[in-house]
C-alpha positions as CSV (number, residue, x, y, z in Angstrom):
1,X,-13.0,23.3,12.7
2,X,-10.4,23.6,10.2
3,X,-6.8,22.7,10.1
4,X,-3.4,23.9,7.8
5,X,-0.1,22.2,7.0
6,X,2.8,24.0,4.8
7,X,5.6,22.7,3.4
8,X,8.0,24.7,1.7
9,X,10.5,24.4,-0.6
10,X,9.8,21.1,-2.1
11,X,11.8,20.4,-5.1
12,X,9.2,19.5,-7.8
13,X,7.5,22.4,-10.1
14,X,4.6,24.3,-9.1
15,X,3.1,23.4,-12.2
16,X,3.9,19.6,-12.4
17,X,2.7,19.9,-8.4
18,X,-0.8,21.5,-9.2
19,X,-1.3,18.9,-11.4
20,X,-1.8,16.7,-8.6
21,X,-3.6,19.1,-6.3
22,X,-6.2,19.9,-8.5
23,X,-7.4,16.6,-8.5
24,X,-8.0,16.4,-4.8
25,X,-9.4,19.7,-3.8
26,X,-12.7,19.3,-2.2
27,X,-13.0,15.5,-2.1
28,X,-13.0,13.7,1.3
29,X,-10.5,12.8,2.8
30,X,-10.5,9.7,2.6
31,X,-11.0,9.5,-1.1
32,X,-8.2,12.1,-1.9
33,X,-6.1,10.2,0.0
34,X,-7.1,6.6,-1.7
35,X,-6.5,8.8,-5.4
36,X,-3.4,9.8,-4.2
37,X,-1.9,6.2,-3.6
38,X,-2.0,5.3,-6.9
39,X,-0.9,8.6,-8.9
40,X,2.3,8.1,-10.7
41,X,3.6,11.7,-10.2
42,X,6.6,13.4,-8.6
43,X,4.8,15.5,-6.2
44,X,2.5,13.1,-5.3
45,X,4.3,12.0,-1.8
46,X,4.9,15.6,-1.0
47,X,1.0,15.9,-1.1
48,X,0.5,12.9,0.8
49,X,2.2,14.4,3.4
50,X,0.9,17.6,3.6
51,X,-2.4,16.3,3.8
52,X,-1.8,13.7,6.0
53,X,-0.3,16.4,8.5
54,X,-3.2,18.5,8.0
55,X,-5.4,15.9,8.8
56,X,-3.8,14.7,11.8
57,X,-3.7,18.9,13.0
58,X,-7.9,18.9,13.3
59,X,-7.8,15.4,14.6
60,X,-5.3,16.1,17.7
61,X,-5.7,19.9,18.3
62,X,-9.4,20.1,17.7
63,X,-10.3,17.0,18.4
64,X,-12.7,16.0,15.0
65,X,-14.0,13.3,13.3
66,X,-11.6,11.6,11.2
67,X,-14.6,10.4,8.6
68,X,-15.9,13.4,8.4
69,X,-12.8,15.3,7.2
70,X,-12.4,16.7,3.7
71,X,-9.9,18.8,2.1
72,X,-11.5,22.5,2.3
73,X,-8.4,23.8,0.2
74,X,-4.8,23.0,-1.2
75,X,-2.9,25.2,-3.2
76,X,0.8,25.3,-4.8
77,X,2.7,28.5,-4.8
78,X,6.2,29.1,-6.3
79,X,9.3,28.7,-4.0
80,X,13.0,30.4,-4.8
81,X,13.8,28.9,-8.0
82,X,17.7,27.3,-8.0
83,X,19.8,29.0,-10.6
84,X,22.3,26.7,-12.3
85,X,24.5,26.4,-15.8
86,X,25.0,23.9,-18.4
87,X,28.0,23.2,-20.7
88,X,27.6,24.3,-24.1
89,X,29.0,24.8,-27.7
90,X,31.9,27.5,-27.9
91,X,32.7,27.7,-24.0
92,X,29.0,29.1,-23.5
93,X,26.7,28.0,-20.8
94,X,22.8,27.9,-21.1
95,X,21.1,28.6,-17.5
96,X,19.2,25.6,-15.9
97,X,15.8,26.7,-13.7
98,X,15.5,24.2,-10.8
99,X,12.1,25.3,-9.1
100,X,10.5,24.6,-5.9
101,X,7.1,24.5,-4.6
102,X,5.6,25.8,-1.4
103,X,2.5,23.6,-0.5
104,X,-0.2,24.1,1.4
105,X,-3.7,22.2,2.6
106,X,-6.2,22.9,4.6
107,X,-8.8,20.4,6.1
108,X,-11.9,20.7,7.3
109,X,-14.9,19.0,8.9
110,X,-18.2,18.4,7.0
C-alpha cells in the first residue's frame, strides 16, 4: 500500500528544494518528519506538507499503519520558471530567473 501527494509550483528552487529531500528519502516516517522540524531551509515547510499529505492519503484511503509508514520516494522537478528584469547601468536591464519546484512524495508501508 502506497500513497502520492504533488504539489506544484512552489516558489523555492529545485535545487535549494532537493537539498532538503535528499535527506529524507527512505527514512520512516516518523524520523523524516522529526529531521524535518528542525531544518533551517526555505523548502522545508513545503516538504512538510507534502509528506504529511501523503501520509495521511495511505492512512485514510487505505487504511495503514501510521508506524509503519516510510517515505518510499520524494523527488523535485522543475516548474515554469518566472521571467523578470532588473534596472541597470545605461538604461539596460539584466533578466532575473524566479523558479518553481513541482514536489512530489510517495509513502509507503514497511
Amino acid at each position: 500500500m502506497e500513497a502520492r501527494a504533488t504539489a506544484k509550483m512552489i516558489r523555492v528552487s529545485p535545487q535549494k528544494a532537493r537539498l532538503v529531500a535528499d535527506l529524507v528519502r527512505g527514512k520512516d516516517l516518523k524520523e523524516a518528519l522529526g529531521i524535518l522540524e528542525y531544518m533551517n531551509k526555505s523548502a522545508t515547510p513545503a516538504i512538510i506538507k507534502v509528506v504529511k499529505s501523503a501520509a495521511a492519503n495511505v492512512v485514510n484511503n487505505d487504511g495503514a499503519d501510521e508506524a509503519k509508514l516510510y517515505i518510499k520516494e520524494i523527488c523535485v522537478n522543475e516548474g515554469p520558471t518566472l521571467k523578470r528584469f532588473a534596472a541597470r547601468a545605461k538604461g539596460s536591464g539584466t533578466r532575473i530567473l524566479k523558479r518553481t519546484s513541482h514536489i512530489t512524495a510517495v509513502v509507503a508501508e514497511r
